[in-house]
C-alpha positions in Angstrom: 27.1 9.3 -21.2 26.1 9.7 -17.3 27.2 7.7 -14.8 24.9 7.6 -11.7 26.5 5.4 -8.5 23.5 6.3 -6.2 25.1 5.7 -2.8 21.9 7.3 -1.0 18.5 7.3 -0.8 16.7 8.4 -4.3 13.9 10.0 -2.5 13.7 12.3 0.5 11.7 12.0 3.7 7.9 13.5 2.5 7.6 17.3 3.5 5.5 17.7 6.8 3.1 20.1 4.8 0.6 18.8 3.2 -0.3 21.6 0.2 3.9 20.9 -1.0 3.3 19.5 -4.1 5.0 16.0 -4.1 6.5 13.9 -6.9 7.2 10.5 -5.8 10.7 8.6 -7.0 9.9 7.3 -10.6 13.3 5.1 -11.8 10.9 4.6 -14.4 10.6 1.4 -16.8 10.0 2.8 -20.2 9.8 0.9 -23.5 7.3 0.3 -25.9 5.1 -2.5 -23.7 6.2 -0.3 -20.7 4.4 -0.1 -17.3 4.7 3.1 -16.0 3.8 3.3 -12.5 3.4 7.2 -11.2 2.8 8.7 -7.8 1.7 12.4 -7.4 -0.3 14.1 -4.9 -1.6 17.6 -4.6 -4.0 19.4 -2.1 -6.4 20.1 -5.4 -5.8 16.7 -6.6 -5.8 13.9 -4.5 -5.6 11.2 -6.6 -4.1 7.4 -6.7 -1.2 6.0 -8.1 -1.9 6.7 -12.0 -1.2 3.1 -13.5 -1.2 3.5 -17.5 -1.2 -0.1 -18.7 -1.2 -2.4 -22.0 -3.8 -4.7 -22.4 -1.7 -7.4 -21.1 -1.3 -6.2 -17.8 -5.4 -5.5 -17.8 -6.2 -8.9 -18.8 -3.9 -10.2 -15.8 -5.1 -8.0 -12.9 -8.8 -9.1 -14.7 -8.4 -12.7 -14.5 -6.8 -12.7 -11.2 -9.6 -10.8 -9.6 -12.1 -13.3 -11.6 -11.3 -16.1 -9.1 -11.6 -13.8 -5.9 -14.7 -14.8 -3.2 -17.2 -12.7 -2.4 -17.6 -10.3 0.3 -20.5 -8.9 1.6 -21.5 -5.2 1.8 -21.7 -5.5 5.7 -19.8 -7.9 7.7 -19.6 -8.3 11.4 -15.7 -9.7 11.7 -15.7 -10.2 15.4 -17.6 -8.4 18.9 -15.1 -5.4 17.9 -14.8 -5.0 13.9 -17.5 -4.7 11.3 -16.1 -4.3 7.8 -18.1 -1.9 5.3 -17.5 -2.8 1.6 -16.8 0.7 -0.1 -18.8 -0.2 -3.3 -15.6 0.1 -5.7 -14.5 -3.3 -6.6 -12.1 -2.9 -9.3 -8.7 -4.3 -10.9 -6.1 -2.5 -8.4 -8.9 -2.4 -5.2 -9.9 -6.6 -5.5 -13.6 -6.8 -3.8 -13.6 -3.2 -3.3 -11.8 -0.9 -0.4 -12.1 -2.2 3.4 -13.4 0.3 6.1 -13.7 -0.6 9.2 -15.9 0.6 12.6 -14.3 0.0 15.4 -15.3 -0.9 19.2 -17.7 -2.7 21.1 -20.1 0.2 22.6 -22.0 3.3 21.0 -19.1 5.3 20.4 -17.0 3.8 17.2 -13.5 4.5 15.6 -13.8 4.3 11.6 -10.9 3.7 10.0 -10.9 4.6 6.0 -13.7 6.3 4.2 -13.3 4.2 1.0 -13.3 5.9 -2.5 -16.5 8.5 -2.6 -19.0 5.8 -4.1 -22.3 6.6 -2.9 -23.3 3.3 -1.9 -20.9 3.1 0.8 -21.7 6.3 3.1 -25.5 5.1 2.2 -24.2 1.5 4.0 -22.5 2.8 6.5 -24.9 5.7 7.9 -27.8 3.0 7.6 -25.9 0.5 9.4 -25.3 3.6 12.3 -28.8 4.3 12.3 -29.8 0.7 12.6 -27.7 -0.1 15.4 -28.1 3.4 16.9 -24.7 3.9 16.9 -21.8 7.1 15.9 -18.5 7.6 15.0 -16.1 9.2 17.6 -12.7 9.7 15.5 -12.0 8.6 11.9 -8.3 7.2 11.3 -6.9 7.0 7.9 -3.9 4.6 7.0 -2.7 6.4 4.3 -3.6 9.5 1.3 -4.5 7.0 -1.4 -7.9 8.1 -2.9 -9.4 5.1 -2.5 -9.0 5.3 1.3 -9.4 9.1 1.6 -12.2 10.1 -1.0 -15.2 9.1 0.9 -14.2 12.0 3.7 -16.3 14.7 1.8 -19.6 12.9 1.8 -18.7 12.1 6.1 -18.2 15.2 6.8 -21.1 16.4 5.3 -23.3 13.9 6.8 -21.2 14.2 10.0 -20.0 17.5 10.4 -19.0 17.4 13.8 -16.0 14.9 12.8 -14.2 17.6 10.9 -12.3 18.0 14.0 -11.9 14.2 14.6 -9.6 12.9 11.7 -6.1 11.9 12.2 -3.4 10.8 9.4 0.2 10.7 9.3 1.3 14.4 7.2 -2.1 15.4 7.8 -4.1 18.1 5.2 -5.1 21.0 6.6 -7.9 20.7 9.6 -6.2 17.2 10.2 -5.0 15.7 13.1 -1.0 14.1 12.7 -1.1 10.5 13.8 2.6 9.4 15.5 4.1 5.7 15.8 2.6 4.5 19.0 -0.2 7.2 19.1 -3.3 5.2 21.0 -6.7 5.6 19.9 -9.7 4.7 22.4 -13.8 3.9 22.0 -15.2 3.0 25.1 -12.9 0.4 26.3 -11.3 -0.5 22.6 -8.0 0.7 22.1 -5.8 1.0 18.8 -2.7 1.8 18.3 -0.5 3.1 15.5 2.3 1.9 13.9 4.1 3.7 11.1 5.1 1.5 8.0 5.4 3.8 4.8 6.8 2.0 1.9 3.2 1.8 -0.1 3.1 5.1 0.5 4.8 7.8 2.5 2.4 8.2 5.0 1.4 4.4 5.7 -0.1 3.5 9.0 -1.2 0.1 10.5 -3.0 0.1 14.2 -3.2 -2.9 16.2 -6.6 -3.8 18.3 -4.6 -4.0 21.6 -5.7 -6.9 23.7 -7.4 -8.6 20.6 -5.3 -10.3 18.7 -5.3 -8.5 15.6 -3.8 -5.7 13.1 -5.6 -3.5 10.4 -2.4 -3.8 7.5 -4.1 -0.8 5.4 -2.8 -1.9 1.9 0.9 -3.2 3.3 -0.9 -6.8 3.2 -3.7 -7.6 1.4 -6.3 -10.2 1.9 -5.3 -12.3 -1.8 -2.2 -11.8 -3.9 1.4 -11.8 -2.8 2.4 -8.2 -3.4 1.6 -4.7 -3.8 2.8 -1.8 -5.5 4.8 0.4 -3.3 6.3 4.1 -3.4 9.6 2.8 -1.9 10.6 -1.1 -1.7 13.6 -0.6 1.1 10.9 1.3 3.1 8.3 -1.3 2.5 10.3 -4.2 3.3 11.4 -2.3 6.8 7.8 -1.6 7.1 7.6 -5.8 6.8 9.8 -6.2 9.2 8.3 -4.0 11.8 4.7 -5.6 11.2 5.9 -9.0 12.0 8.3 -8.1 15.4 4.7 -6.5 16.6 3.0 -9.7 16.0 5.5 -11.8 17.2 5.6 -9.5 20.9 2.1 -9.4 20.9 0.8 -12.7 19.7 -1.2 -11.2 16.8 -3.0 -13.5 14.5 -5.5 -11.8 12.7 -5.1 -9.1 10.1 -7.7 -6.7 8.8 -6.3 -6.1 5.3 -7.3 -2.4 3.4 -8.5 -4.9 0.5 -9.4 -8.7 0.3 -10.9 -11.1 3.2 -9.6 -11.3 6.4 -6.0 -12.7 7.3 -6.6 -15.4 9.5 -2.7 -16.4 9.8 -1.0 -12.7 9.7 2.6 -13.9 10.5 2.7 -16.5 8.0 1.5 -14.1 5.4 4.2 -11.4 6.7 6.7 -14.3 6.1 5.1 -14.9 2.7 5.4 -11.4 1.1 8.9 -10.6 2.8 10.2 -14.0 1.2 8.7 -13.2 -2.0 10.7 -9.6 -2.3 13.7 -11.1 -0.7 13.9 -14.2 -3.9 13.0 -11.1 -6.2 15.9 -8.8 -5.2 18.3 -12.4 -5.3 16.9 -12.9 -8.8 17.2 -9.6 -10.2 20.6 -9.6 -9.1 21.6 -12.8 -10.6 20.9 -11.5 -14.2 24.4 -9.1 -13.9 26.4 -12.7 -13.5 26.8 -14.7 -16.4 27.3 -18.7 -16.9 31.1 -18.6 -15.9 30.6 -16.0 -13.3 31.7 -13.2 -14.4 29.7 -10.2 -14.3 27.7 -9.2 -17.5 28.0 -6.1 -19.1 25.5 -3.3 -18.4 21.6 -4.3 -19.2 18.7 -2.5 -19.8 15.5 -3.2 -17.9 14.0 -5.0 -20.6 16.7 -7.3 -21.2 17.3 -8.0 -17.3 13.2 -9.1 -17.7 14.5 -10.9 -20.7 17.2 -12.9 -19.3 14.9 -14.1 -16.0 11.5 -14.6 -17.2 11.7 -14.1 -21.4 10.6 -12.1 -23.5 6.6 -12.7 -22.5 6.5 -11.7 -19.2 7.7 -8.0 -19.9 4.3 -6.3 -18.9 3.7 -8.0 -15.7 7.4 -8.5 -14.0 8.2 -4.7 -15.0 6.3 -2.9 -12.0 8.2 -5.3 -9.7 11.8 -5.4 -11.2 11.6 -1.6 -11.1 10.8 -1.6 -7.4 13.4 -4.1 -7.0 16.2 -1.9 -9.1 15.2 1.1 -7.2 15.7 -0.3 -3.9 19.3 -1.7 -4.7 20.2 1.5 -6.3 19.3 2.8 -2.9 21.1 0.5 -1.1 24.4 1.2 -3.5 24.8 -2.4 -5.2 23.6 -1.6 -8.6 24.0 1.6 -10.8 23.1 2.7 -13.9 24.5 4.4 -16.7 22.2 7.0 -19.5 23.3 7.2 -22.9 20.9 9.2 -24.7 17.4 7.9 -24.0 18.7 4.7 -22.8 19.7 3.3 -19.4 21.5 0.3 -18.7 22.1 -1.2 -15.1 25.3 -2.7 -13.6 26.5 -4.1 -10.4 28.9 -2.4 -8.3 
Protein backbone atom coordinates (compact mmCIF):
# COMPACT_ATOMS: atom_id res chain seq x y z
CA UNK A 1 0.00 0.00 0.00
CA UNK A 2 1.02 3.81 -0.87
CA UNK A 3 0.40 6.53 1.17
CA UNK A 4 0.19 9.88 -0.64
CA UNK A 5 -0.22 13.20 1.85
CA UNK A 6 0.06 15.75 -1.05
CA UNK A 7 1.06 18.80 0.88
CA UNK A 8 1.73 20.73 -2.59
CA UNK A 9 0.51 21.53 -5.68
CA UNK A 10 -0.15 18.26 -7.96
CA UNK A 11 0.78 20.08 -11.07
CA UNK A 12 3.54 22.46 -11.98
CA UNK A 13 3.37 25.94 -13.44
CA UNK A 14 2.97 25.16 -17.61
CA UNK A 15 6.50 25.25 -19.33
CA UNK A 16 6.97 28.71 -21.26
CA UNK A 17 7.68 26.66 -24.48
CA UNK A 18 5.12 25.86 -26.33
CA UNK A 19 6.47 22.56 -28.49
CA UNK A 20 7.10 20.84 -24.49
CA UNK A 21 4.78 18.25 -24.65
CA UNK A 22 2.25 18.78 -21.73
CA UNK A 23 0.21 16.30 -19.64
CA UNK A 24 -2.22 17.91 -17.62
CA UNK A 25 -2.95 16.66 -13.70
CA UNK A 26 -5.36 13.61 -14.14
CA UNK A 27 -6.38 12.35 -10.27
CA UNK A 28 -8.41 10.37 -12.44
CA UNK A 29 -11.98 8.80 -11.59
CA UNK A 30 -11.88 5.35 -12.92
CA UNK A 31 -14.53 2.66 -12.55
CA UNK A 32 -16.69 0.95 -14.74
CA UNK A 33 -19.36 4.03 -15.44
CA UNK A 34 -16.27 6.25 -15.17
CA UNK A 35 -15.79 9.74 -16.63
CA UNK A 36 -12.50 10.22 -17.61
CA UNK A 37 -11.68 13.73 -18.19
CA UNK A 38 -8.03 14.13 -20.06
CA UNK A 39 -6.02 17.18 -21.05
CA UNK A 40 -3.01 16.96 -23.44
CA UNK A 41 -1.56 19.31 -25.80
CA UNK A 42 1.11 19.06 -28.41
CA UNK A 43 2.46 21.45 -31.11
CA UNK A 44 1.33 18.56 -33.81
CA UNK A 45 -1.79 18.01 -32.05
CA UNK A 46 -3.70 20.66 -30.71
CA UNK A 47 -6.61 19.21 -29.56
CA UNK A 48 -9.43 19.70 -26.68
CA UNK A 49 -9.94 18.20 -23.59
CA UNK A 50 -10.66 14.36 -24.77
CA UNK A 51 -14.01 13.66 -22.73
CA UNK A 52 -14.79 9.67 -23.19
CA UNK A 53 -18.29 9.35 -21.78
CA UNK A 54 -21.16 6.70 -21.09
CA UNK A 55 -24.28 7.30 -22.63
CA UNK A 56 -25.62 8.77 -19.49
CA UNK A 57 -23.43 11.61 -19.37
CA UNK A 58 -24.40 12.16 -23.38
CA UNK A 59 -27.94 12.05 -22.86
CA UNK A 60 -27.45 14.85 -19.97
CA UNK A 61 -25.16 17.31 -21.83
CA UNK A 62 -28.06 16.45 -24.87
CA UNK A 63 -30.96 17.38 -23.01
CA UNK A 64 -29.49 20.30 -21.32
CA UNK A 65 -28.45 21.85 -24.48
CA UNK A 66 -32.11 20.98 -25.95
CA UNK A 67 -33.62 23.88 -23.94
CA UNK A 68 -30.80 26.48 -24.93
CA UNK A 69 -32.17 29.79 -27.06
CA UNK A 70 -31.01 30.49 -30.21
CA UNK A 71 -28.33 32.63 -31.30
CA UNK A 72 -27.81 34.09 -34.48
CA UNK A 73 -24.82 33.59 -36.91
CA UNK A 74 -24.16 37.45 -36.64
CA UNK A 75 -25.02 39.56 -33.77
CA UNK A 76 -24.22 43.24 -33.25
CA UNK A 77 -23.94 43.17 -29.09
CA UNK A 78 -23.37 46.82 -28.65
CA UNK A 79 -21.53 50.05 -30.81
CA UNK A 80 -18.18 48.02 -29.84
CA UNK A 81 -18.85 44.04 -30.07
CA UNK A 82 -20.27 41.92 -32.78
CA UNK A 83 -20.34 38.23 -31.92
CA UNK A 84 -19.67 35.70 -34.84
CA UNK A 85 -21.21 32.25 -34.22
CA UNK A 86 -18.32 29.72 -35.09
CA UNK A 87 -20.79 27.14 -36.72
CA UNK A 88 -19.95 24.21 -34.19
CA UNK A 89 -22.80 23.97 -31.85
CA UNK A 90 -22.28 20.86 -29.94
CA UNK A 91 -22.66 19.04 -26.50
CA UNK A 92 -19.45 20.62 -24.65
CA UNK A 93 -19.51 24.13 -27.02
CA UNK A 94 -23.74 24.92 -26.26
CA UNK A 95 -24.86 27.24 -29.41
CA UNK A 96 -21.43 26.91 -30.82
CA UNK A 97 -17.98 28.91 -29.87
CA UNK A 98 -18.14 32.92 -29.38
CA UNK A 99 -15.75 35.17 -31.45
CA UNK A 100 -15.81 38.33 -31.09
CA UNK A 101 -14.61 41.78 -33.40
CA UNK A 102 -13.81 44.25 -31.46
CA UNK A 103 -13.92 48.30 -31.77
CA UNK A 104 -15.98 50.99 -33.13
CA UNK A 105 -13.86 52.11 -36.35
CA UNK A 106 -12.25 50.24 -39.41
CA UNK A 107 -9.60 48.75 -37.66
CA UNK A 108 -10.98 45.62 -35.38
CA UNK A 109 -9.47 43.34 -32.62
CA UNK A 110 -10.84 39.65 -33.08
CA UNK A 111 -10.76 37.70 -30.30
CA UNK A 112 -11.02 33.72 -30.88
CA UNK A 113 -11.08 32.08 -34.26
CA UNK A 114 -13.64 29.38 -33.30
CA UNK A 115 -13.04 25.58 -34.19
CA UNK A 116 -12.00 25.49 -38.18
CA UNK A 117 -15.75 25.07 -39.41
CA UNK A 118 -15.94 26.66 -42.73
CA UNK A 119 -18.95 28.54 -42.20
CA UNK A 120 -17.48 30.72 -39.76
CA UNK A 121 -14.30 32.39 -41.64
CA UNK A 122 -17.11 32.44 -44.65
CA UNK A 123 -19.34 34.70 -41.92
CA UNK A 124 -16.82 36.56 -40.73
CA UNK A 125 -14.77 37.60 -43.95
CA UNK A 126 -18.34 38.42 -45.58
CA UNK A 127 -19.40 40.48 -42.69
CA UNK A 128 -15.65 42.38 -43.18
CA UNK A 129 -16.24 42.81 -46.63
CA UNK A 130 -19.82 44.08 -46.11
CA UNK A 131 -18.95 46.62 -43.69
CA UNK A 132 -15.54 47.33 -45.35
CA UNK A 133 -13.86 46.66 -42.40
CA UNK A 134 -10.18 44.45 -41.20
CA UNK A 135 -8.78 42.95 -38.45
CA UNK A 136 -5.73 44.64 -36.67
CA UNK A 137 -4.58 41.98 -33.94
CA UNK A 138 -6.32 38.65 -33.11
CA UNK A 139 -6.28 37.76 -29.26
CA UNK A 140 -6.84 34.32 -28.08
CA UNK A 141 -8.12 33.46 -24.41
CA UNK A 142 -6.85 30.27 -24.27
CA UNK A 143 -5.25 26.84 -26.56
CA UNK A 144 -8.52 24.97 -26.55
CA UNK A 145 -9.16 23.88 -30.17
CA UNK A 146 -12.36 25.19 -30.32
CA UNK A 147 -10.97 28.66 -29.78
CA UNK A 148 -7.71 28.22 -31.66
CA UNK A 149 -8.53 25.99 -34.73
CA UNK A 150 -10.04 28.47 -36.96
CA UNK A 151 -6.36 30.38 -37.05
CA UNK A 152 -5.24 28.35 -40.23
CA UNK A 153 -8.05 29.33 -42.43
CA UNK A 154 -7.30 33.48 -41.06
CA UNK A 155 -4.11 33.35 -41.75
CA UNK A 156 -4.55 32.12 -45.06
CA UNK A 157 -7.22 34.50 -45.85
CA UNK A 158 -5.27 37.19 -43.94
CA UNK A 159 -1.82 36.58 -44.13
CA UNK A 160 -0.58 39.69 -42.91
CA UNK A 161 -1.95 38.81 -39.30
CA UNK A 162 0.56 36.09 -38.82
CA UNK A 163 2.48 38.59 -37.08
CA UNK A 164 -0.59 39.95 -35.12
CA UNK A 165 -1.65 37.09 -32.63
CA UNK A 166 -1.10 37.15 -29.07
CA UNK A 167 -1.77 34.27 -26.32
CA UNK A 168 -0.58 33.60 -23.04
CA UNK A 169 2.56 30.58 -23.62
CA UNK A 170 2.31 31.51 -27.14
CA UNK A 171 3.26 28.77 -30.26
CA UNK A 172 5.83 29.65 -32.23
CA UNK A 173 5.34 33.09 -34.39
CA UNK A 174 3.04 34.15 -31.47
CA UNK A 175 3.00 37.01 -29.53
CA UNK A 176 2.87 36.28 -25.23
CA UNK A 177 -0.01 38.16 -23.86
CA UNK A 178 0.87 39.40 -19.94
CA UNK A 179 -1.82 40.25 -16.98
CA UNK A 180 -2.54 43.89 -17.68
CA UNK A 181 -1.16 43.83 -21.26
CA UNK A 182 -3.57 46.66 -23.17
CA UNK A 183 -4.76 46.10 -26.53
CA UNK A 184 -6.00 49.16 -28.69
CA UNK A 185 -8.44 49.74 -32.18
CA UNK A 186 -8.90 53.11 -32.87
CA UNK A 187 -10.05 54.43 -29.64
CA UNK A 188 -11.17 50.81 -28.12
CA UNK A 189 -9.03 49.48 -25.52
CA UNK A 190 -8.82 45.86 -23.87
CA UNK A 191 -7.08 44.71 -21.45
CA UNK A 192 -5.86 41.33 -20.13
CA UNK A 193 -6.35 39.62 -17.27
CA UNK A 194 -4.89 36.19 -16.53
CA UNK A 195 -7.23 33.58 -14.92
CA UNK A 196 -5.97 29.94 -15.75
CA UNK A 197 -7.81 27.32 -13.95
CA UNK A 198 -9.93 26.03 -17.33
CA UNK A 199 -6.85 25.88 -18.67
CA UNK A 200 -3.28 26.88 -18.11
CA UNK A 201 -3.08 29.58 -20.27
CA UNK A 202 -6.70 31.33 -19.63
CA UNK A 203 -7.19 34.98 -20.40
CA UNK A 204 -10.19 37.37 -19.88
CA UNK A 205 -9.83 41.15 -21.33
CA UNK A 206 -11.99 43.83 -20.15
CA UNK A 207 -13.54 46.66 -22.76
CA UNK A 208 -12.04 49.51 -20.59
CA UNK A 209 -14.45 52.37 -20.25
CA UNK A 210 -17.45 50.00 -21.41
CA UNK A 211 -18.68 48.17 -18.84
CA UNK A 212 -17.93 44.79 -19.86
CA UNK A 213 -15.55 41.59 -19.80
CA UNK A 214 -14.99 38.81 -22.44
CA UNK A 215 -14.84 35.54 -19.65
CA UNK A 216 -13.41 33.11 -22.58
CA UNK A 217 -14.88 29.80 -21.17
CA UNK A 218 -14.23 30.81 -17.16
CA UNK A 219 -18.18 31.79 -17.34
CA UNK A 220 -20.38 30.72 -19.71
CA UNK A 221 -23.55 32.26 -20.94
CA UNK A 222 -25.97 28.96 -19.44
CA UNK A 223 -24.98 26.37 -16.99
CA UNK A 224 -23.36 26.75 -13.65
CA UNK A 225 -19.89 25.26 -14.23
CA UNK A 226 -17.22 24.19 -16.41
CA UNK A 227 -14.70 21.74 -16.61
CA UNK A 228 -11.46 22.99 -15.53
CA UNK A 229 -7.58 21.84 -15.69
CA UNK A 230 -7.14 22.96 -12.01
CA UNK A 231 -10.14 23.92 -9.46
CA UNK A 232 -7.79 25.97 -6.78
CA UNK A 233 -6.57 27.93 -9.88
CA UNK A 234 -10.03 28.39 -11.22
CA UNK A 235 -11.61 29.36 -8.15
CA UNK A 236 -8.57 32.15 -7.77
CA UNK A 237 -9.24 32.95 -11.27
CA UNK A 238 -13.12 33.59 -9.77
CA UNK A 239 -11.98 35.64 -7.43
CA UNK A 240 -9.85 37.85 -9.50
CA UNK A 241 -12.83 38.31 -12.19
CA UNK A 242 -15.13 39.53 -9.64
CA UNK A 243 -12.62 42.22 -7.62
CA UNK A 244 -12.15 43.66 -11.47
CA UNK A 245 -15.75 44.03 -11.72
CA UNK A 246 -16.42 45.22 -8.49
CA UNK A 247 -13.32 48.32 -9.14
CA UNK A 248 -14.54 48.82 -12.35
CA UNK A 249 -18.30 48.65 -12.29
CA UNK A 250 -18.44 45.90 -14.94
CA UNK A 251 -21.86 44.51 -15.77
CA UNK A 252 -21.73 42.83 -18.87
CA UNK A 253 -19.84 39.68 -19.73
CA UNK A 254 -19.06 38.30 -23.16
CA UNK A 255 -18.95 34.61 -22.47
CA UNK A 256 -16.63 32.08 -24.95
CA UNK A 257 -20.01 30.12 -25.27
CA UNK A 258 -23.80 30.92 -24.49
CA UNK A 259 -25.70 34.44 -24.68
CA UNK A 260 -24.49 37.39 -23.25
CA UNK A 261 -24.21 37.94 -19.36
CA UNK A 262 -26.23 40.71 -18.63
CA UNK A 263 -25.55 40.53 -14.63
CA UNK A 264 -21.68 39.36 -14.63
CA UNK A 265 -21.18 39.83 -10.77
CA UNK A 266 -24.10 37.95 -9.83
CA UNK A 267 -23.09 35.16 -12.06
CA UNK A 268 -19.39 35.32 -10.57
CA UNK A 269 -21.18 34.91 -7.22
CA UNK A 270 -23.20 32.07 -8.60
CA UNK A 271 -20.50 29.72 -9.87
CA UNK A 272 -18.00 30.62 -6.93
CA UNK A 273 -20.91 29.54 -4.41
CA UNK A 274 -21.64 26.55 -6.36
CA UNK A 275 -17.82 25.13 -5.97
CA UNK A 276 -17.60 26.57 -2.57
CA UNK A 277 -21.09 24.14 -1.34
CA UNK A 278 -19.29 21.33 -3.61
CA UNK A 279 -15.94 21.29 -1.79
CA UNK A 280 -18.25 21.58 1.88
CA UNK A 281 -20.20 18.66 0.52
CA UNK A 282 -17.50 16.44 -0.63
CA UNK A 283 -15.88 16.95 2.57
CA UNK A 284 -18.77 16.00 4.65
CA UNK A 285 -18.89 12.42 3.20
CA UNK A 286 -15.36 11.58 5.44
CA UNK A 287 -17.69 12.45 8.76
CA UNK A 288 -20.07 10.05 9.74
CA UNK A 289 -23.58 10.34 11.85
CA UNK A 290 -21.86 10.60 15.34
CA UNK A 291 -18.99 12.68 13.97
CA UNK A 292 -16.46 10.79 13.75
CA UNK A 293 -14.46 10.58 10.74
CA UNK A 294 -15.23 7.59 8.28
CA UNK A 295 -12.77 5.29 7.14
CA UNK A 296 -11.01 5.74 3.78
CA UNK A 297 -13.66 5.91 0.60
CA UNK A 298 -13.22 5.38 -2.80
CA UNK A 299 -14.61 7.94 -5.32
CA UNK A 300 -17.49 6.01 -6.11
CA UNK A 301 -18.65 5.44 -2.74
CA UNK A 302 -17.95 9.33 -1.72
CA UNK A 303 -20.64 9.84 -4.99
CA UNK A 304 -22.49 7.16 -3.24
CA UNK A 305 -22.87 8.47 0.03
CA UNK A 306 -23.92 12.30 -1.25
CA UNK A 307 -25.93 11.78 -4.25
CA UNK A 308 -26.58 7.69 -4.57
CA UNK A 309 -25.77 5.34 -6.53
CA UNK A 310 -27.56 7.12 -9.86
CA UNK A 311 -25.84 10.10 -10.18
CA UNK A 312 -22.25 8.41 -10.64
CA UNK A 313 -21.76 9.56 -14.28
CA UNK A 314 -22.58 13.09 -13.95
CA UNK A 315 -21.23 14.26 -10.26
CA UNK A 316 -17.84 12.30 -11.11
CA UNK A 317 -16.12 15.13 -13.40
CA UNK A 318 -16.91 17.56 -10.49
CA UNK A 319 -16.05 15.47 -7.34
CA UNK A 320 -12.74 14.75 -9.09
CA UNK A 321 -12.02 18.44 -9.49
CA UNK A 322 -13.17 18.94 -6.09
CA UNK A 323 -10.70 16.01 -4.58
CA UNK A 324 -7.98 17.35 -6.59
CA UNK A 325 -8.11 20.73 -5.37
CA UNK A 326 -8.18 19.64 -1.56
CA UNK A 327 -5.48 17.28 -2.12
CA UNK A 328 -3.73 20.35 -3.24
CA UNK A 329 -4.60 22.32 -0.54
CA UNK A 330 -3.43 19.33 2.00
CA UNK A 331 -6.96 18.43 3.71
CA UNK A 332 -7.58 15.13 2.07
CA UNK A 333 -5.14 12.27 0.99
CA UNK A 334 -5.41 9.14 -0.45
CA UNK A 335 -4.14 5.90 -0.06
CA UNK A 336 -3.42 2.99 -3.42
CA UNK A 337 -3.75 -0.54 -2.73
CA UNK A 338 -3.35 -2.22 -5.93
CA UNK A 339 -5.63 -0.73 -8.46
CA UNK A 340 -7.73 0.96 -5.93
CA UNK A 341 -7.58 4.37 -4.24
CA UNK A 342 -9.42 5.34 -1.28
CA UNK A 343 -9.52 9.05 0.08
CA UNK A 344 -9.29 10.34 3.70
CA UNK A 345 -9.20 13.44 5.64
CA UNK A 346 -6.26 14.74 7.24
Amino acid sequence: MRICHIVGPLVPEAPRHPTQFQHRRNIAYSSRKAYLSVYSRSSRNMSTPKVRTQPGWQEYLSSRNAGLPYLPAVAELSTEVVRILGGNPGNMQLQGTNTYLVGSGQERILIDTGQGCPIWLTTLVNYLDKHQLSISQVLLTHWHIDHTGGLPALLAQYPHLAAAVHKAHPDPGQHSIRDGQTFTAQGTTLRAVFTPGHSQDHMCFVLEDSGAMFTGDNVLGHGGSVVVEDLGRYMKSLKVMTQSVRNEDIAVGYPGHGTVIDDLPAKLIIWSRHWEMREKKVLSAFIGGNTKRRAPLTTREIIVCLYGPDMEVMAGPSIVQVLSKLADEGKVGFAVAGQEKKWFML
